[in-house]
C-alpha positions as CSV (number, residue, x, y, z in Angstrom):
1,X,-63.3,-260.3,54.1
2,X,-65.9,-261.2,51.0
3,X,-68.5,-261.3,54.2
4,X,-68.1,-258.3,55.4
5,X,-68.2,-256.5,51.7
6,X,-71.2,-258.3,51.1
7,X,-72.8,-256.7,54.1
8,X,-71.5,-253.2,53.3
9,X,-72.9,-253.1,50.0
10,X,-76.4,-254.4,51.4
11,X,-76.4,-251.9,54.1
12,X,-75.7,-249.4,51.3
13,X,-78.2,-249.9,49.5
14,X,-81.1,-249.6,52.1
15,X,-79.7,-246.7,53.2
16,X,-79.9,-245.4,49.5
17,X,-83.4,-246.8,49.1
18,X,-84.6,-245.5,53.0
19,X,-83.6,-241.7,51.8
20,X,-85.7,-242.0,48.8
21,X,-88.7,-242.9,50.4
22,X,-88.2,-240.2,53.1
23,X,-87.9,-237.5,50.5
24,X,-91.1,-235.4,50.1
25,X,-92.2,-233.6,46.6
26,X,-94.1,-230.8,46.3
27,X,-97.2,-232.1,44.6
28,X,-97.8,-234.3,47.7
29,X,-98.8,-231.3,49.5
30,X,-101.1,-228.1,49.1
31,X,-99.5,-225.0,46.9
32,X,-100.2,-221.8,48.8
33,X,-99.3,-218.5,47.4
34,X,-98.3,-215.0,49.2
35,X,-97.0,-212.1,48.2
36,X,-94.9,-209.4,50.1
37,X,-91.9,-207.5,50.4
38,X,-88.0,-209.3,51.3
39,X,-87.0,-208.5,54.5
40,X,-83.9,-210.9,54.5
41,X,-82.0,-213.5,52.7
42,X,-79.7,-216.1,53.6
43,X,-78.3,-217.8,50.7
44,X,-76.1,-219.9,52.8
45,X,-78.7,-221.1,54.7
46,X,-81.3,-220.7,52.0
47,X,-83.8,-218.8,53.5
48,X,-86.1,-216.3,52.8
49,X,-88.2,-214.0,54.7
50,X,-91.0,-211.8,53.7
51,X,-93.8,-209.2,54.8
52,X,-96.5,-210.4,53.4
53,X,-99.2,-207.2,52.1
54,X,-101.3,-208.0,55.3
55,X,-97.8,-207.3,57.7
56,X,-97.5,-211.1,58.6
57,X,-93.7,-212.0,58.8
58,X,-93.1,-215.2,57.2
59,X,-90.2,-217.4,56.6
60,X,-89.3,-219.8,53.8
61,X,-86.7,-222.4,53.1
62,X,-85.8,-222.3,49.8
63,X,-84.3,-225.8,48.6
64,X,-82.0,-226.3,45.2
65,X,-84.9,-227.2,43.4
66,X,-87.5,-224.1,43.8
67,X,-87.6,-221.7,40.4
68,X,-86.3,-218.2,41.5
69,X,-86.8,-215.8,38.4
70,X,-86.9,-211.8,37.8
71,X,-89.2,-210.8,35.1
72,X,-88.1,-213.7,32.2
73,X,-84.7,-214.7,33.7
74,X,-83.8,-217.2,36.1
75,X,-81.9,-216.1,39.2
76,X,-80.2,-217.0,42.1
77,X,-81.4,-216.2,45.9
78,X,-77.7,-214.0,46.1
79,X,-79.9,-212.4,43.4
80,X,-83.0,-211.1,45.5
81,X,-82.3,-208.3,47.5
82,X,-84.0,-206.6,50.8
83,X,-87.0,-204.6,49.8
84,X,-87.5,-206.6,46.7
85,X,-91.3,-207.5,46.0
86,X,-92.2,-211.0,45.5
87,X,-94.7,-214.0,45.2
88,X,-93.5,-217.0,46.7
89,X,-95.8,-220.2,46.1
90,X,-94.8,-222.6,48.9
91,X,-96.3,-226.1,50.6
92,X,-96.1,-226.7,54.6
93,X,-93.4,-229.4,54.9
94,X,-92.0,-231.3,57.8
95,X,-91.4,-229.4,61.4
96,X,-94.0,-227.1,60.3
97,X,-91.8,-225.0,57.6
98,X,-92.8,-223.2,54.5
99,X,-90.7,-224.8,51.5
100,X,-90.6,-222.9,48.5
101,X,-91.7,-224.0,45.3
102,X,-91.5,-221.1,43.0
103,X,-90.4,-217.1,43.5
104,X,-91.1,-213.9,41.6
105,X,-89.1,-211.2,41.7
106,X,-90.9,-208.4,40.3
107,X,-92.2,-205.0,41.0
108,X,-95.0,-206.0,39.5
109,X,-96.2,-208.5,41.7
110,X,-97.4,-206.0,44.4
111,X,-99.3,-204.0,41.9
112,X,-101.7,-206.5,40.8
């Protein structure tokens, strides 16, 4: 019985270390920037999708980590709603997805 906890708690801890190793940060990778107009949001799947100025549909995932705010607060992705301007800055991850970093959600963004 001692054996087979032994081997448990060794397994364990690969696995723990394996999925640290695996995870990738942001500033391994490239930061690009875009701005556009929401077209949809899934919070439950946390994703975003945007026109971008020059018509290109894009779409984002948006992990726990990215910085959502609206002018000086931070927000939610419930919080960004269809039609809403924004500037995403996002990296090309795994699969070939965009994964958010950082969005804006401000009127202001478009005008600049």
């Amino acid at each position: 019985m001692h054996k087979k906890k032994v081997i448990i708690l060794l397994l364990m801890g690969v696995f723990m270390v394996s999925v640290g190793y695996c995870q990738e940060k942001p500033g391994d990778h490239l930061i690009n920037n875009v701005t556009g107009t929401v077209t949809s949001t899934d919070s439950v799947g946390n994703i975003i999708s945007i026109r971008t100025d020059d018509q290109k549909q894009m779409a984002f995932v948006v992990p726990e980590k990215a910085n959502i705010t609206q002018e000086t607060h931070n927000i939610g992705l419930m919080d960004i709603e269809k039609s809403d301007a924004v500037n995403i800055q996002y990296y090309l991850g795994p699969f070939s997805k965009n994964y958010v970093v950082n969005i804006v959600d401000d009127e202001s963004v478009v005008n600049e």
